[in-house]
N, C-alpha and C positions, 0 to 999 in steps of 0.2 A: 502498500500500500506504500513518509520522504525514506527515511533508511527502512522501511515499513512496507511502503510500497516496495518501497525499500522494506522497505519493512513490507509496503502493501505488498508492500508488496511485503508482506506478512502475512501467516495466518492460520487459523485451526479449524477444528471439527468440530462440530455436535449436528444433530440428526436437524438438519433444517429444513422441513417438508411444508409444503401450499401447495393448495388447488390449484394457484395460477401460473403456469409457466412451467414449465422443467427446471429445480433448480438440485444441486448437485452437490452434496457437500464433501471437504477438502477429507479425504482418507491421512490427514495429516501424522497422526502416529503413529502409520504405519509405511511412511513412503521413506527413504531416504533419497539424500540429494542424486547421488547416481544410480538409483532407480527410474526415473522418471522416462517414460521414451521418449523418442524424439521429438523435440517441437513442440512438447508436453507442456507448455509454460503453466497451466492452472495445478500440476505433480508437479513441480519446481517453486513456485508459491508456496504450495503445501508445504514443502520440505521446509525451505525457510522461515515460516511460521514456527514448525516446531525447532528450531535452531535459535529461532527468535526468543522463544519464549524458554529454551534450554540453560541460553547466555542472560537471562532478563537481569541479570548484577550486571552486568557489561555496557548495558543499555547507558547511552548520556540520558541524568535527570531531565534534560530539555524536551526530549521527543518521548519519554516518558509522560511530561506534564501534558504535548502538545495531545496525544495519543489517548491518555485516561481513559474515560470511560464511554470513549466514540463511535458515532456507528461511519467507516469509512467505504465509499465505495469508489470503483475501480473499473474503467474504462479502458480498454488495453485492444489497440486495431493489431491482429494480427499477419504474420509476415503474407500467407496465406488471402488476405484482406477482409476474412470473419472479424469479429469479433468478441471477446473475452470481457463480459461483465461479472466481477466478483465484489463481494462485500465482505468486510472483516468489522467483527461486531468488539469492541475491545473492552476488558474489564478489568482494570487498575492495573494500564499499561500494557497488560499482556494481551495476547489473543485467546478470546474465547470461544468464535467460531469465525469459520471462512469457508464461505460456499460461491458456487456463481452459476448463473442461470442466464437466460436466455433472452432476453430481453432490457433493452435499453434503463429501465426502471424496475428493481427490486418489489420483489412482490412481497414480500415477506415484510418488509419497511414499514414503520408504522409512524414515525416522524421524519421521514430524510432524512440521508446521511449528512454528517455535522463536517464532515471533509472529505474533496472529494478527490481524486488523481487521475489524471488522464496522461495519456503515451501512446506509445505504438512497442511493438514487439523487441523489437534491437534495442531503443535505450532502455528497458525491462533489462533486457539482457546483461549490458553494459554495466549496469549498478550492481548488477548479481554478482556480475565475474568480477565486481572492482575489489581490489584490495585496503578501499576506505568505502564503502557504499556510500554513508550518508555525503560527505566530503563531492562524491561522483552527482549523490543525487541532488545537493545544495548547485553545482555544476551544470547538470541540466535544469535547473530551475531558472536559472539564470540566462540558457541561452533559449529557452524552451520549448526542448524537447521534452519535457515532465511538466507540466502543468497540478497546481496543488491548489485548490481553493479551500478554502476554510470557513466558517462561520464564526461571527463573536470576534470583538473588540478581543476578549483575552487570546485565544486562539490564534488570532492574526498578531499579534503582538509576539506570541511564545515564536513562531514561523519566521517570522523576520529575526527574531534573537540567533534564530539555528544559520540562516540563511548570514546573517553578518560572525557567527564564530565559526562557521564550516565553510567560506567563501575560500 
């Protein structure tokens, strides 16, 4: 979902079922990073979810505060030219679920997401494979290839703090 998306690009599991839509949730405790097949990006998600939330002592307090107890969703055009809508539902920092479904708006959403991430496939990738993710994804924010909207005076405040120490 920034180091989320980076993170989003974060995210986990629990059984996320609705009427509406096909939505799919993340088999996250049970994927590792090189299990995923190929092109797999919503298994590679997964993986890093539970990685995310493996390392959450590791986590900087910023993306922590920024992250709390958010519903974030996730727009991702893939290489393909589909599309990849996931949401990661987060509960004091960590990920508590991440699923994605098929359609442009979550069905399962009962307030909109409070932050939202948009990309394409490759810079996904590029923050995955970086050896500083968040550092990569303050990087694409800047030139933007990663698009991060937020909601809330606080939220946008915390985003600009990460965006001016991770620059």
């Amino acid at each position: 979902m920034v180091s989320l998306l980076v993170m989003l690009l974060l995210v986990s599991s629990a059984g996320a079922a609705s009427g509406a839509g096909n939505i799919t949730a993340a088999e996250t405790f049970t994927t590792s990073i090189n299990s995923s097949t190929e092109n797999d990006l919503f298994s590679e998600l997964s993986a890093q979810a539970e990685l995310y939330n493996n390392n959450f002592d590791n986590v900087p307090s910023l993306v922590k505060r920024l992250v709390a107890s958010e519903e974030i969703a996730g727009t991702i055009e893939l290489e393909n030219g589909e599309m990849l809508y996931v949401t990661a539902l987060m509960r004091g920092g960590k990920v508590g679920e991440f699923y994605k479904y098929d359609t442009p708006n979550d069905p399962n959403s009962q307030l909109g997401p409070t932050i939202i991430v948009e990309s394409d496939e490759e810079t996904v990738r590029e923050t995955l494979d970086s050896d500083d993710p968040l550092r990569k994804a303050v990087e694409q924010m800047n030139d933007g290839s990663l698009n991060v909207t937020v909601e809330g005076f606080f939220r946008k405040t915390v985003l600009w703090s990460i965006k001016q120490l991770y620059s």
